[in-house]
C-alpha positions as CSV (number, residue, x, y, z in Angstrom):
1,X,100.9,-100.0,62.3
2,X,98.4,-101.8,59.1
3,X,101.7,-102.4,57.3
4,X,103.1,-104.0,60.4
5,X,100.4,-106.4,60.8
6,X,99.9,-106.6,57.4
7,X,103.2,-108.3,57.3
8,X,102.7,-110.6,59.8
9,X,99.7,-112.3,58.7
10,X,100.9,-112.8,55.6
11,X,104.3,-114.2,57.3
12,X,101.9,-116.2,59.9
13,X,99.7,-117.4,57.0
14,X,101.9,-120.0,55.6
15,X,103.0,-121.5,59.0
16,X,101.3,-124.3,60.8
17,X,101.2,-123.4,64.0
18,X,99.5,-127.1,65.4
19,X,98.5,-126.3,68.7
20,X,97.1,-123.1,69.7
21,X,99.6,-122.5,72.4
22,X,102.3,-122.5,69.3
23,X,100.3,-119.9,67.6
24,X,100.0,-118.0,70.7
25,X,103.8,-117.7,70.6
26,X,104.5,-117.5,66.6
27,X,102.0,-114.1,67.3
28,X,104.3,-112.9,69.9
29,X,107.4,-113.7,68.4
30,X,107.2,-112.0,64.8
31,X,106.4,-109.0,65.6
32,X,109.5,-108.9,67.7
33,X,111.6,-110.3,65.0
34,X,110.9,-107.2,63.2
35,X,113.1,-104.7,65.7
36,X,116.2,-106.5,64.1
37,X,115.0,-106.0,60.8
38,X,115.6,-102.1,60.7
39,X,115.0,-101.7,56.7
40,X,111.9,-103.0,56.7
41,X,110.2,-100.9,59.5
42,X,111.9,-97.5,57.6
43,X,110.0,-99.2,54.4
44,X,106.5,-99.5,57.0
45,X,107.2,-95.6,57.5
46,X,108.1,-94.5,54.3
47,X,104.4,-96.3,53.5
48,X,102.9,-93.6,55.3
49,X,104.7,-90.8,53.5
50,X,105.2,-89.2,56.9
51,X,108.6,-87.7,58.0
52,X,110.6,-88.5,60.9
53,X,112.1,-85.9,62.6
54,X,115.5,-86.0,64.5
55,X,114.4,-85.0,68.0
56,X,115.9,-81.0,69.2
57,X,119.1,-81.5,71.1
């Protein structure tokens, strides 16, 4: 979870959000961004060094 929110603060740091109603919504919107992005959350898990196991059929 630190190496999700690690990367979007760093993303969120060089945006101006303006008003805080627009940074209300750039904080609810990149984390969401990131389910399309399926690379970089294997990369967040592989930070870890844990193991994902397929689940028992």
């Amino acid at each position: 979870m630190e190496g999700v929110w690690a990367h979007c603060r760093h993303r969120l740091a060089h945006l101006t959000a303006g008003t805080v109603d627009r940074l209300e919504v750039l904080v609810r919107n990149r984390p969401k961004r990131l389910q399309y992005r399926p690379a970089a959350l294997d990369g967040f898990v592989a930070e870890t060094g844990l193991q994902l196991e397929s689940p028992p059929p």
